[in-house]
C-alpha positions as MATLAB code, in Angstrom:
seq = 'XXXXXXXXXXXXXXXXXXXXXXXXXXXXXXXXXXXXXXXXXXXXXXXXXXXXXXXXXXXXXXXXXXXXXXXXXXXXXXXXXXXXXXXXXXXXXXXXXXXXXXXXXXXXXXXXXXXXXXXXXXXXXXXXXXXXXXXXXXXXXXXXXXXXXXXXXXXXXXXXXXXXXXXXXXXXXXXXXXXXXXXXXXXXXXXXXXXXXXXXXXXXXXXXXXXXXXXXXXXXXXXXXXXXXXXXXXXXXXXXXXXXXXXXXXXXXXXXXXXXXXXXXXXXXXXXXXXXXXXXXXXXXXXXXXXXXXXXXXXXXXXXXXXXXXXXXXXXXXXXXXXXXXXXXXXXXXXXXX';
ca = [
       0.000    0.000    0.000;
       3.042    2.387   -0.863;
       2.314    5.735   -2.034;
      -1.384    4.810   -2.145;
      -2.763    8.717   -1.889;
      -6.425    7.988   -1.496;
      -6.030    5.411    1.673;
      -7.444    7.382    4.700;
      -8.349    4.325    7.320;
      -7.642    0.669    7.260;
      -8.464   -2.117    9.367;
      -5.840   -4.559   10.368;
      -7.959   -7.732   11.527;
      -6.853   -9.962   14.445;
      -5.317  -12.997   12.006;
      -2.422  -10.526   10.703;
       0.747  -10.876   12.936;
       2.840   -9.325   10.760;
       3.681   -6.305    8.755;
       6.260   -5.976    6.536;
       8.440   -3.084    5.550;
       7.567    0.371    3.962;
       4.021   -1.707    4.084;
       1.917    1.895    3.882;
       4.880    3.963    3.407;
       3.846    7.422    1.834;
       0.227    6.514    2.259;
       0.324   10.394    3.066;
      -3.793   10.620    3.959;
      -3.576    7.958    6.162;
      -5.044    9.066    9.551;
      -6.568    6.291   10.894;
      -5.001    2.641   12.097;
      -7.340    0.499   13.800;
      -6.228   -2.974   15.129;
      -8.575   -5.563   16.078;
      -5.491   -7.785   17.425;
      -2.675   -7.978   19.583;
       0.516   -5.796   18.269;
       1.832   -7.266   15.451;
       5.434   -7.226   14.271;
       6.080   -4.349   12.009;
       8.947   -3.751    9.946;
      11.232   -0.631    9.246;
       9.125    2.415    7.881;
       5.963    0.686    7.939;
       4.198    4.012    8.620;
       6.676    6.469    7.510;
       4.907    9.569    5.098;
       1.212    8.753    6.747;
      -0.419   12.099    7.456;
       0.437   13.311   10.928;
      -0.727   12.734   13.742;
      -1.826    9.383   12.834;
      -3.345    7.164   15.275;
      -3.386    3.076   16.200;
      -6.657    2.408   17.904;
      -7.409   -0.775   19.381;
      -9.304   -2.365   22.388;
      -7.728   -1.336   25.884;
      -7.572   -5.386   26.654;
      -4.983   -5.492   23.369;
      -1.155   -5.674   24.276;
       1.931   -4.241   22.609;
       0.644   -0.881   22.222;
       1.790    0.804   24.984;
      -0.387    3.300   26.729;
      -2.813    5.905   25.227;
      -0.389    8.953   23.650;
       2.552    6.548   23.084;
       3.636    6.158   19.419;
       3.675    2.665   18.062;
       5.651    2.529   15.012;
       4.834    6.436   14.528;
       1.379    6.100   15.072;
      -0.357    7.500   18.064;
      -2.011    4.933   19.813;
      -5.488    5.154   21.478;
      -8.385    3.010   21.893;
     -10.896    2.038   19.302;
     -14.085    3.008   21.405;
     -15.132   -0.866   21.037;
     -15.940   -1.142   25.238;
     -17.808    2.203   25.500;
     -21.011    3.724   24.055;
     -20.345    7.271   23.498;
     -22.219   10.555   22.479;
     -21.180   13.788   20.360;
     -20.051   16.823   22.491;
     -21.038   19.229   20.206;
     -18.204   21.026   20.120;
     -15.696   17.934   18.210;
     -15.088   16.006   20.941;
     -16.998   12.856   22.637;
     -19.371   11.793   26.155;
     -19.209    8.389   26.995;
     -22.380    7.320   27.717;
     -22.032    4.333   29.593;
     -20.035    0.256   28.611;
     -20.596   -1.666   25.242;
     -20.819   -4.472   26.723;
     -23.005   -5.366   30.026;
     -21.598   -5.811   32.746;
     -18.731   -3.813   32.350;
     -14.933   -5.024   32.709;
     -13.870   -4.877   36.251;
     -10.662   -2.721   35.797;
     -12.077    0.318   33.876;
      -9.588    2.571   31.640;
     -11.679    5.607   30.383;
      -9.481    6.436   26.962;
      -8.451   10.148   26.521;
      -8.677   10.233   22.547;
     -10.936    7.817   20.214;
     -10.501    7.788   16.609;
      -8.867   10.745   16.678;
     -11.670   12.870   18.760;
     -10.436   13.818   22.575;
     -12.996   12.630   25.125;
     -14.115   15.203   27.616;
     -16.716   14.176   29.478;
     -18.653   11.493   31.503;
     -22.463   11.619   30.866;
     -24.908   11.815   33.903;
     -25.693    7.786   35.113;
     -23.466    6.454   32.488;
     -22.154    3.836   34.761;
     -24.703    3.765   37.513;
     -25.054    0.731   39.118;
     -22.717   -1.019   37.654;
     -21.253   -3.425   39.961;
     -18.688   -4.912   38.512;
     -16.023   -2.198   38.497;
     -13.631   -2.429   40.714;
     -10.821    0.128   39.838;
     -11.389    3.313   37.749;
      -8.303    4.884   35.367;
      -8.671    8.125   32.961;
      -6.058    7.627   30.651;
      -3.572   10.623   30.778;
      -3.084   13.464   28.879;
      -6.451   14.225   27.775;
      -9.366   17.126   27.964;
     -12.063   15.066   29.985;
     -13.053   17.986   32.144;
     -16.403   16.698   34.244;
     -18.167   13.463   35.301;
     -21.738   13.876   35.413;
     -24.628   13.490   38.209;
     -24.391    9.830   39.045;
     -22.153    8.775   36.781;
     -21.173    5.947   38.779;
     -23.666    6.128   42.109;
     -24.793    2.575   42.993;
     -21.281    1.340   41.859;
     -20.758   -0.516   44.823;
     -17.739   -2.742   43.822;
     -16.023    0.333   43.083;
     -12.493    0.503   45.337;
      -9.965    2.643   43.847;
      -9.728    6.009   41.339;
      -7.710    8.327   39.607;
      -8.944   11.453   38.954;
      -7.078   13.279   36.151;
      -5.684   16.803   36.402;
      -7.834   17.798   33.552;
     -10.798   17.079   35.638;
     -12.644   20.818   36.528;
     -15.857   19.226   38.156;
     -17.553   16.881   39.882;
     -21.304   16.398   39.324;
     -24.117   16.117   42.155;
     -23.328   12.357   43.975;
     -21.421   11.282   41.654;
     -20.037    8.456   43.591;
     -22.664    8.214   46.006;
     -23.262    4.962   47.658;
     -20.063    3.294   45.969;
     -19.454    1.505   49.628;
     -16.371   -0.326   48.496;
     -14.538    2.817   47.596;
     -11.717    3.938   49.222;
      -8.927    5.390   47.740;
      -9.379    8.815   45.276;
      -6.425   10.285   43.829;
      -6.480   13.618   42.494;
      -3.855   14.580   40.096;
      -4.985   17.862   39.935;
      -6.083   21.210   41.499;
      -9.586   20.744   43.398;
     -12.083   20.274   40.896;
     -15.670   22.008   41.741;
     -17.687   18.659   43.693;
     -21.165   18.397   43.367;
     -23.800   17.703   46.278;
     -22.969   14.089   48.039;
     -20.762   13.262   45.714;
     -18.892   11.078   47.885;
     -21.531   10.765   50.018;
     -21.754    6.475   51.177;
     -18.349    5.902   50.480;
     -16.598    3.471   52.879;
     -15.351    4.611   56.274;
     -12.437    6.300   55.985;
     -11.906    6.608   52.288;
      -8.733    8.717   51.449;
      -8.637   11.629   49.154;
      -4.492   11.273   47.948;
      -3.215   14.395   46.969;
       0.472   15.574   45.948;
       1.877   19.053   47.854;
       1.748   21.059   45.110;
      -1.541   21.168   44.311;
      -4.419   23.735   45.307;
      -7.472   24.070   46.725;
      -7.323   21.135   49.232;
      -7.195   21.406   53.158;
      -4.658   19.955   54.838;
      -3.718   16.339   55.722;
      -5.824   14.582   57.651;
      -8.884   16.864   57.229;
     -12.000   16.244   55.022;
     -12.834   17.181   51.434;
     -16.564   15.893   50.515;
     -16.008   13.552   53.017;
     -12.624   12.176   52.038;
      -9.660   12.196   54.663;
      -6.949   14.231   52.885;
      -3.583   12.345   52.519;
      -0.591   13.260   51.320;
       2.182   10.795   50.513;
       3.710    8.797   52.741;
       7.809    9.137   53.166;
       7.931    6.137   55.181;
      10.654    3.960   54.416;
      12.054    0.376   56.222;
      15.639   -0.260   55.171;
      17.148   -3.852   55.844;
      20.226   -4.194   57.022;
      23.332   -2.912   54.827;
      25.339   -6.093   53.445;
      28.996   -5.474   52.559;
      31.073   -7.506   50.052;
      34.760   -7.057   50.220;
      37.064   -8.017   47.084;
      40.419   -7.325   46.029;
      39.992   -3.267   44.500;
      36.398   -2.403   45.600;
      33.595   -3.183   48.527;
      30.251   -3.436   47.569;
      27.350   -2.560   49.841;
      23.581   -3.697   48.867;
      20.841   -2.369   50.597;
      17.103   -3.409   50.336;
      14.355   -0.566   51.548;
      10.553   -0.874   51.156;
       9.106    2.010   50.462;
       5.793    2.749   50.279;
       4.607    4.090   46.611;
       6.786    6.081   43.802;
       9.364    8.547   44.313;
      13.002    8.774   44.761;
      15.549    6.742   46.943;
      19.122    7.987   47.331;
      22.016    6.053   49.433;
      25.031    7.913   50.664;
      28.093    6.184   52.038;
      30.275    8.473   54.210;
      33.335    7.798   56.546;
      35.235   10.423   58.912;
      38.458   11.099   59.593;
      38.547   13.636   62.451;
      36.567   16.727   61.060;
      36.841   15.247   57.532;
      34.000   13.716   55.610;
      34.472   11.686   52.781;
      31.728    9.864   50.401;
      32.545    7.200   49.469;
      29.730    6.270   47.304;
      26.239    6.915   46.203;
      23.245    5.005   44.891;
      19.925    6.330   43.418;
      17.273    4.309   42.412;
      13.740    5.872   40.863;
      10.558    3.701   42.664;
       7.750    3.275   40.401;
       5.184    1.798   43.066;
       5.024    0.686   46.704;
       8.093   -2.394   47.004;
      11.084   -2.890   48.027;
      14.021   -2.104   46.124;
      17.867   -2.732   45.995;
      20.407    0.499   46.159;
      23.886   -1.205   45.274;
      26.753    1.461   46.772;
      30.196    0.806   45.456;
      33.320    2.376   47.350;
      36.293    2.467   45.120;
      39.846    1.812   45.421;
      41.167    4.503   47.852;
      38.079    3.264   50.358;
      39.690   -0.486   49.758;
      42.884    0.757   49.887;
      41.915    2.051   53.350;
      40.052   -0.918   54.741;
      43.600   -2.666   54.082;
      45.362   -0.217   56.612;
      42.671   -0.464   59.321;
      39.376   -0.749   59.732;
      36.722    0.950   58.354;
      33.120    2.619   59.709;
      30.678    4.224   57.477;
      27.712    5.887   57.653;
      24.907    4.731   55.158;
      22.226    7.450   54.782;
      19.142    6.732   52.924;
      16.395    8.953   51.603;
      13.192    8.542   50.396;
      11.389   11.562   48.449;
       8.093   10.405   47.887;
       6.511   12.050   43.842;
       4.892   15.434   45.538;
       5.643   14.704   49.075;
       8.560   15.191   51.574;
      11.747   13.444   52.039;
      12.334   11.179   55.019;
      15.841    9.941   55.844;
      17.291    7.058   57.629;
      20.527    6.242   58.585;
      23.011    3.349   59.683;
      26.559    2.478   60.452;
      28.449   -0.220   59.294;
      31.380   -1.177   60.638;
      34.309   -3.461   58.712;
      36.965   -5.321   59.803;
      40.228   -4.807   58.397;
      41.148   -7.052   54.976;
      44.396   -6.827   53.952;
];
């Protein structure tokens, strides 16, 4: 399909596992990519010369896209629309309107852009009642900017969402009587909240909000009935375990933290009023786990153990994404090795 000018959309069905190279390349009205199967394997400049800003669209269950906004072989990928029912905006973008398919899938991803269109709002009672969601995801990057009256009242499996920063209000009890749910994270400034919109939540629920953000009271107060937490900067190292060998010592370190931010190991010893580093580890935490910070100290620390022994003083911290950093510190002593 090289060079073919008039090609605007094409369907790639779920038997095709494969495409080969230059396959569409300088189809230059090609806009539209949508793949009823799992990723195939796509040679060199399949896509190269489509029109820009071409998407891949394809059912959130499909795998070896990547997320919505990533590029997948130059295309933009989003979702196909196939598990949601949606309405016109009026203004070029889409409502969705409720799931294609009854019940609806238990781990809910609300796409950001379909076929092209940005999606920018939740229509009143679109998933009301629907008691087989469990988590609830806006994909994003995107323009959805409310969630209607009742959009998801009566949704009593309902435990966990993520509100995106693009969010600017909340409709009138929106999540009422959800009594499963109890985590909301807002990625954003306060959005305006609607009349018992949380209202029948489960005891306790947690509004979790980063410190830079606006509008919110303070940790451990309420918004619409939501305890206000910030992240936590707790972290539980394990014991420091040093490995001696001929021109280096290596120290591992494993620390649970609890959620994504940044860990950072320093290794210092003193002589008198001096302070030395000896090394440094960093590692970048992507979710609540515990992770390994591997500190090497070169060859004038190992040429020092060999004189006499050596004490050092491992300090981690933990800077939690839009929280506070929280450090904790050790000393390890070793024995002279010649």
């Amino acid at each position: 399909f090289g060079g073919s000018a008039g090609l605007s959309t094409i369907t790639i069905p779920t038997s095709v596992t494969s495409i080969g190279t230059k396959a569409f390349f300088n189809a230059a009205a090609l806009s539209s990519v949508v793949f009823k199967g799992k990723a195939p394997t796509v040679g060199a400049d399949a896509f190269k010369g489509v029109a820009a800003d071409a998407t891949a669209s394809r059912a959130s269950n499909l795998t070896g896209y990547g997320i919505d906004g990533a590029t997948f072989n130059g295309l933009i990928v989003d979702q196909d629309g196939s598990d949601f029912f949606f309405a016109d905006d009026e203004a070029g973008g889409l409502v969705v309107s409720g799931c294609a398919v009854d019940p609806c899938a238990a781990a809910l991803v609300v796409p950001s852009v379909v076929g092209g269109l940005p999606v920018t709002a939740i229509a009143s009672a679109a998933f009301q009642n629907q008691v087989s969601i469990t988590s609830l995801v806006f994909t994003s990057g995107g323009t959805l900017a409310s969630i209607g009256d009742e959009a998801f009242s009566g949704a009593t499996g309902l435990k966990i969402i993520v509100i995106p920063s693009s969010v600017l209000t909340i409709g009138n009890s929106t999540f009422q009587e959800t009594g499963s749910l109890a985590s909301v994270t807002f990625l954003g400034n306060a959005p305006t909240v609607g009349t018992d919109a949380f209202k029948g939540v489960k005891d306790g629920a947690r509004a979790y909000i980063t410190l830079n953000l606006t509008g919110y009271p303070k940790a451990g107060l309420l918004y619409n009935g939501l305890i206000i937490t910030t992240p936590s900067n707790k972290i539980t190292p394990a014991k420091v375990l040093p490995k001696v060998a001929k021109t280096a010592i290596t120290l591992t370190t494993s620390v649970k933290v609890p959620g994504a931010g940044k860990l950072v190991q320093t290794m210092t010893s003193k002589a008198g009023r001096r302070v030395t580093t000896q090394c440094t580890a960093k590692v970048t935490a992507t979710s609540a786990r515990a992770y390994t910070l591997t500190c090497k100290v070169g060859k004038a620390g190992r040429a020092a153990l060999r004189k006499a022994a050596l004490t050092l003083t491992s300090t981690i911290s933990f800077t939690p994404t839009g929280g506070t950093k929280a450090s904790k510190v050790q000393v390890v002593k070793l024995k002279r090795v010649r």
